[in-house]
N, C-alpha and C positions, 0 to 999 in steps of 0.2 A: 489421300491418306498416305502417310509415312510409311518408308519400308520396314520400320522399326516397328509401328503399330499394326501392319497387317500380320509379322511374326508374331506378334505378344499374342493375338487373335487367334491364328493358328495351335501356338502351343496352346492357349488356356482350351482349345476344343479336343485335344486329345486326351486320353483316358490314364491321366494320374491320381498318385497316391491322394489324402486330403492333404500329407504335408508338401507335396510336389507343389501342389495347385496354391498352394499359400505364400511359399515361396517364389514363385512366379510372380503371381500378384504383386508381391513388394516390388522384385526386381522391374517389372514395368513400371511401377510408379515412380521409383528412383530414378529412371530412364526418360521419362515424361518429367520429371523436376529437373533433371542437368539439362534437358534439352532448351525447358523454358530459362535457364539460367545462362546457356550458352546465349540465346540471342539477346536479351537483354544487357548482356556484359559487352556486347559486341562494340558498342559505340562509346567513347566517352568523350560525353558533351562538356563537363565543365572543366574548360581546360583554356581557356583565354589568360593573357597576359595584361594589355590595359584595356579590355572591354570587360564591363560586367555582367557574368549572365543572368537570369533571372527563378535563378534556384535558391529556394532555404534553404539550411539545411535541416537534416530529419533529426526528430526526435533524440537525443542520448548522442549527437552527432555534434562537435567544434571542430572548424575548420579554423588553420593557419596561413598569411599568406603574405606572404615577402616580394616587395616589388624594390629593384634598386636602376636609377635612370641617372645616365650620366653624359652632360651637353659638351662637347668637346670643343665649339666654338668659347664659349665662356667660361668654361673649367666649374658649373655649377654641377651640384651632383643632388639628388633625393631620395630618402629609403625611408619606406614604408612599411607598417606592420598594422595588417588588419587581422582582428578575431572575430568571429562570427557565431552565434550563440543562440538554439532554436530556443522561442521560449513555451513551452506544453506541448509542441509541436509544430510543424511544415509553417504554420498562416503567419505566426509572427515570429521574426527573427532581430535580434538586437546584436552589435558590434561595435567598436572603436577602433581608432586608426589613430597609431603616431607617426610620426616625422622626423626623421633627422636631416639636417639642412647641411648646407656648405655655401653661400653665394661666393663665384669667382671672386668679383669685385671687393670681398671681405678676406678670402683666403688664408689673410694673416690673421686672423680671429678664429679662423678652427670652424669647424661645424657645432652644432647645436639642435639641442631640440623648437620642432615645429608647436604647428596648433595641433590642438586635440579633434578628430573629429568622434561624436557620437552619430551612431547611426539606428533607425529601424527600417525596417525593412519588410512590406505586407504582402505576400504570395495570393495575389489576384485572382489572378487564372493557371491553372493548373498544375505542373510541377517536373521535374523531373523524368517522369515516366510518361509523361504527355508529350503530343508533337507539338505544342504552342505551350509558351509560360510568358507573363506577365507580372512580375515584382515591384510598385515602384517605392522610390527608397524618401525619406527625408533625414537629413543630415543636421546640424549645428556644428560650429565650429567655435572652439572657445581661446582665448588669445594666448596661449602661452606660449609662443614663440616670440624671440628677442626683436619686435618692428627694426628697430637702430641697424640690425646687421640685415634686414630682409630674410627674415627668418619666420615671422609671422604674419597675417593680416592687419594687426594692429586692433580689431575692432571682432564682438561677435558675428557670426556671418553663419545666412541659411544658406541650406544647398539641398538640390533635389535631382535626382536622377530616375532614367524612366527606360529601364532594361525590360526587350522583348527578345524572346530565344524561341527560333524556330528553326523545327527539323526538316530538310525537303526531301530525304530519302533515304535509305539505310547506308548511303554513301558522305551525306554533306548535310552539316548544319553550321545556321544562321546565329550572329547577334548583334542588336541593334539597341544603342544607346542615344538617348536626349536628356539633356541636363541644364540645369543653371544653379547660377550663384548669386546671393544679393551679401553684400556685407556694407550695413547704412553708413559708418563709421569707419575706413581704413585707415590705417595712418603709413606713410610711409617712413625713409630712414632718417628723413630731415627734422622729423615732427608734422607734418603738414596731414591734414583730413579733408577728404572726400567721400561720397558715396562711390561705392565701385560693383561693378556686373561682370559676370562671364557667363558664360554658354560653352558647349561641348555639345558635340555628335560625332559619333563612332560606328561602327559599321564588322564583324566579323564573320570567316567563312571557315570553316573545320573540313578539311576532306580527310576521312579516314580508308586509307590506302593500303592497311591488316590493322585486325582488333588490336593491335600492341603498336602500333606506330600513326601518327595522325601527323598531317602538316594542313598549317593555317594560314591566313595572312590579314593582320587586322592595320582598320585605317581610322586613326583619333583625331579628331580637330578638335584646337579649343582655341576660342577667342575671349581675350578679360581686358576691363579696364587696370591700369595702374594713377595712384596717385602721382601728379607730375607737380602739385600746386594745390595752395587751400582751396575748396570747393574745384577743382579742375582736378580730369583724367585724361589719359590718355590710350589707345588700342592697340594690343599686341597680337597677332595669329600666330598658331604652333600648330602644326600639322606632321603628324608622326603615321607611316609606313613602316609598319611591322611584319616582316614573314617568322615564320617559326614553325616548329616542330617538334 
């Protein structure tokens, strides 16, 4: 028992007025709600950079979320803008994401907008307030970025991703992503079509170190094919080492 609950006890056995004792009453209830609000506030779990966790959001709740990556070897850069959107509540959630591009190798063409992707996204298992959550997502992507400058796929393309977020103690939480991509039809900047695949896995760790400051360190791999030739791809790995805070 709390030392806060065995006073409220205390006081309510001594002999007050009825309006002492009423007011008492409240002020312990108030006391017992900041407290359960104090622990629950304690941790914040959804706070990843390029891992997805697998939390809807709630009810009456749109999230924003700005991601910008920029490759210094190739001078390519990419900025994304996802919204997130419950729809009646937690189970289904819907979102889009745009793109604005740059390829080095185009440079003098400027950047431009990417593909669109539409997203849902089904809350499996549990949520937020749970120590295991399960969301997984499926994606489309539809061609509006310019193939010619590598600015788009060229071609529709499914994509699915498969976010698990687990808590392992009021110090450290987990997330874990598996993904793919099919797009039947990619074209690249020459003209040329192929089938093209990728995959992604991800991995993230959260240590919060006081309720207002957390440091992380998340590790993304993605492997894709590119069109190199009609009916022929080729394979590229990227593998990104993220700390933050």
């Amino acid at each position: 028992m709390k030392l806060s609950e065995i006073h409220c006890q205390y006081l309510r056995g001594q002999v007050f007025s009825s309006l002492s004792r009423v007011l008492m009453s409240v002020f312990c209830s108030f006391a017992a709600i900041a407290s359960a609000q104090t622990q629950h506030e304690v941790r914040i779990q959804d706070n990843s950079f390029l891992i997805e966790e697998a939390y809807n959001q709630e009810f009456g709740v749109v999230q924003h979320i700005s991601n910008f990556i920029y490759l210094a070897d190739s001078k390519d850069w990419v900025y994304s803008f996802t919204q997130e959107w419950p729809l009646a509540g937690i189970r289904h959630q819907f979102s889009y994401t745009l793109l604005a591009i740059r390829q080095g190798q185009f440079s003098s063409q400027g950047a431009g907008f990417g593909d669109v992707f539409l997203n849902y996204r089904y809350q499996m298992v549990g949520s937020g307030e749970t120590r295991v959550a399960f969301a997984p997502r499926l994606s489309f992507a539809l061609p509006s970025g310019d193939s010619n400058l590598e600015q788009g796929l060229g071609g529709i393309g499914i994509q699915t991703n498969l976010p698990l977020s687990v808590v392992l103690n009021r110090k450290f939480a987990t997330h874990w992503n598996a993904g793919a991509t099919l797009v039947p039809n990619a074209r690249n900047a020459d003209g040329q079509r192929a089938s093209a695949v990728a995959y992604n896995l991800g991995q993230s760790l959260i240590w919060e170190t006081t309720p207002n400051f957390n440091v992380m360190m998340e590790t993304f791999f993605l492997s894709a094919q590119r069109v190199v030739a009609t009916h022929k791809t080729d394979w590229s790995n990227m593998l990104f080492l993220s700390p933050g805070i």
